[in-house]
C-alpha positions in Angstrom: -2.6 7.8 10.0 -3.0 4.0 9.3 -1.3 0.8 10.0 -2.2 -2.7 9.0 -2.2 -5.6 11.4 -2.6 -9.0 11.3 -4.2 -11.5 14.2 -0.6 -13.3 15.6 -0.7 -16.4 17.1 3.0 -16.9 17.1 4.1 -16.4 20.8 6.5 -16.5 23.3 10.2 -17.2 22.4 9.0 -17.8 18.7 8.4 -14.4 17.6 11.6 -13.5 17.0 11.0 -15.8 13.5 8.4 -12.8 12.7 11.4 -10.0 13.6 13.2 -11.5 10.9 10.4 -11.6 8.3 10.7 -7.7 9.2 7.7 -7.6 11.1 7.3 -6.9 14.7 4.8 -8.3 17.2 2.6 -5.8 19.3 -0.2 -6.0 22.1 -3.2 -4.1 21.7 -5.4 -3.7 25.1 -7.5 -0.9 26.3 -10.3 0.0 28.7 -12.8 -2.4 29.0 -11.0 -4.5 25.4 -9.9 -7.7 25.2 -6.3 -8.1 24.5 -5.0 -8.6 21.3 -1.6 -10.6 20.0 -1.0 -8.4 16.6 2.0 -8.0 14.2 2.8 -5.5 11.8 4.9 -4.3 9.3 8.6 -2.7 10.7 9.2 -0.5 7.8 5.9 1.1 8.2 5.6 1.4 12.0 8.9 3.1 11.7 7.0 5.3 9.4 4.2 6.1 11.4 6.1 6.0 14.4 8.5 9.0 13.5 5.4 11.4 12.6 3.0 10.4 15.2 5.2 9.6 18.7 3.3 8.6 20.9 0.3 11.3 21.3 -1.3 11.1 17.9 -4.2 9.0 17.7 -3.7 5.9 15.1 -5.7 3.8 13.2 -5.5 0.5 13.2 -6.2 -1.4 10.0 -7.3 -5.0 10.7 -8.0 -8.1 8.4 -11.8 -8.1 8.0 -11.2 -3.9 7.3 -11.8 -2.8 10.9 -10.8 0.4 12.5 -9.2 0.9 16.1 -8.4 4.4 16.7 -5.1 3.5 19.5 -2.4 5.8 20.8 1.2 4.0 20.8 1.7 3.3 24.3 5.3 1.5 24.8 7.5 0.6 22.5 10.7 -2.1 23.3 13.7 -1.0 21.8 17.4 -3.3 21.7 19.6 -1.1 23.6 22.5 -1.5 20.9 20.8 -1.9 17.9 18.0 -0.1 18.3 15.7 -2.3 16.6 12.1 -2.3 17.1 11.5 -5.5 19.6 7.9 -4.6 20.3 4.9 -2.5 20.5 1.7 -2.0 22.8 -1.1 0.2 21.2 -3.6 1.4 23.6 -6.6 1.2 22.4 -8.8 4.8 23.2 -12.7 6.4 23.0 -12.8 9.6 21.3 -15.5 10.9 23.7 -13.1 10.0 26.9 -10.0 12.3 28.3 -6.8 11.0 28.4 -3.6 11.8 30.3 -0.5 11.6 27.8 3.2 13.3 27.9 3.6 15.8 25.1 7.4 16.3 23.9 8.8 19.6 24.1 10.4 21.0 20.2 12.5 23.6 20.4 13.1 25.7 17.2 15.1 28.8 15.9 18.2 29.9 18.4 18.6 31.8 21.5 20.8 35.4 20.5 22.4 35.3 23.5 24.3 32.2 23.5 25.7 33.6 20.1 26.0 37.2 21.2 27.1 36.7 24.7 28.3 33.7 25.0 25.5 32.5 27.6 24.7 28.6 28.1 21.5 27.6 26.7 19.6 25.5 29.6 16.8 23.0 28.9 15.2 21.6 32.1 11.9 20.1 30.8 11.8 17.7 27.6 8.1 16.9 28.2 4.8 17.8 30.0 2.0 15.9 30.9 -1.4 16.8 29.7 -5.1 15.8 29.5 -7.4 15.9 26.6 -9.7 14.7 24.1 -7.8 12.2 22.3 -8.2 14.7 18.9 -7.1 17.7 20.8 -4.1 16.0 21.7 -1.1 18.6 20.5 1.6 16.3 18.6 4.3 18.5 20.2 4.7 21.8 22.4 6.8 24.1 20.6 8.9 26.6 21.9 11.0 29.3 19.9 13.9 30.6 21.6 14.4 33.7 19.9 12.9 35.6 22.3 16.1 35.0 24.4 18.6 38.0 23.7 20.0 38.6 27.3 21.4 36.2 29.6 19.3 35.7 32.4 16.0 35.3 30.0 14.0 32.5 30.6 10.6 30.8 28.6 8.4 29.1 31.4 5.3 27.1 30.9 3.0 30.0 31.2 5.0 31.3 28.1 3.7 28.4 25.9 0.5 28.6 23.7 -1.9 25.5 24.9 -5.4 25.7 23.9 -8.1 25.8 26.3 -9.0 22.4 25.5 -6.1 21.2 26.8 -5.2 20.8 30.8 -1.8 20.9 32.0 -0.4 19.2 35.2 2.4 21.4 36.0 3.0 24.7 37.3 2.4 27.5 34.7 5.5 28.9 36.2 8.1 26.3 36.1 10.9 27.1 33.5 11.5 25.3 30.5 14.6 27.2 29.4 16.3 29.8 30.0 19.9 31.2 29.3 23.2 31.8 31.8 26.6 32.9 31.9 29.1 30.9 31.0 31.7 29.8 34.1 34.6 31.4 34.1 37.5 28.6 34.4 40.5 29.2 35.7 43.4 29.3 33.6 46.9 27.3 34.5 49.8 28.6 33.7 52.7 26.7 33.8 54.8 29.3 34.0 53.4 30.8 37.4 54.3 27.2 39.3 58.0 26.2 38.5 58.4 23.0 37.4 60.8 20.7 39.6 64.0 20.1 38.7 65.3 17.2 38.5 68.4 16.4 41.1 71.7 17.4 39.6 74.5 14.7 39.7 77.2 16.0 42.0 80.6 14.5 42.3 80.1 12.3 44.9 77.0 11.1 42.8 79.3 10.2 40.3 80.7 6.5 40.0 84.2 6.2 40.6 85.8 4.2 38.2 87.3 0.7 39.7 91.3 0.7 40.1 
């Protein structure tokens, strides 16, 4: 995967004249590398972005034709828009390990929430993991067809990571499992007598004036 960038010397306040050109400025820095002011296309990064996350390695395409292999390492979000605001690429050395979160993709469904009525429980979205950056798994996937009983669980053990990845997390630790649905209470109104509302006697009553 590819993404042209251009040298930006537009800084500071400024740059948001480059968001509305549709472009979107980005930091590229790195172990022992200079850092970089860069901006990119938004269209494409959104592109790239969607298939690579952020534990695929990327190329960056430069002016004078020069490749940076980088992993996407932040990326700045408007909280209500959800525009792209900006972007740091770390910049990485294919012979050197590095530590990364890998997202968790779950796929198919668990027969038990359908056939028992269980509650499907996710309790890890991610897991951090150290590798070459090529070795690098885009995603961890788990199926959760396996699940057909409540009280069945996949833990991390369960997943299959090659050897030439290392994980930081107990092998044991759940990732999902399945349980049985709470029971709530039902309230009938029938079974607590509504109150009544005060009945007018005669005395209540106002006497008409003579």
């Amino acid at each position: 995967m590819e993404l042209k960038v251009q040298t930006r010397n537009v800084l500071g306040k400024k740059v948001e004249s480059l968001r509305e050109e549709g472009l979107i400025p980005a930091e590229l820095y790195g172990h022992g590398t200079k850092n970089q002011h860069l901006t990119l296309s938004a269209k494409e990064f959104q592109k790239i972005f969607k298939e690579a996350g952020e534990s695929t390695i990327v190329n960056l395409v430069t002016e004078d034709k020069k490749t940076i292999p980088v992993m996407i390492h932040d990326v700045k979000t408007d909280s209500l828009s959800e525009k792209v605001l900006s972007i740091d690429f770390y910049q990485i050395k294919l012979t050197e390990k590095i530590r990364v979160y890998i997202p968790i993709e779950f796929v198919g469904e668990a027969p038990a929430v359908k056939t028992f009525g269980g509650i499907l429980i996710k309790t890890l979205k991610e897991i951090e993991v150290e590798a070459l950056p090529q070795d690098l798994p885009h995603h961890l996937q788990v199926d959760l067809t396996p699940l057909d009983e409540i009280g069945k669980n996949i833990a991390v053990k369960d997943l299959k990571i090659s050897d030439k990845t290392k994980i930081f997390i107990n092998p044991e630790t759940i990732i999902t499992s399945v349980v049985e649905a709470k029971v709530e209470e039902e309230i009938i109104a029938e079974t607590t007598p509504a109150e009544a509302a005060p009945e007018e006697t005669p005395a209540s009553k106002e006497t008409p004036a003579k």
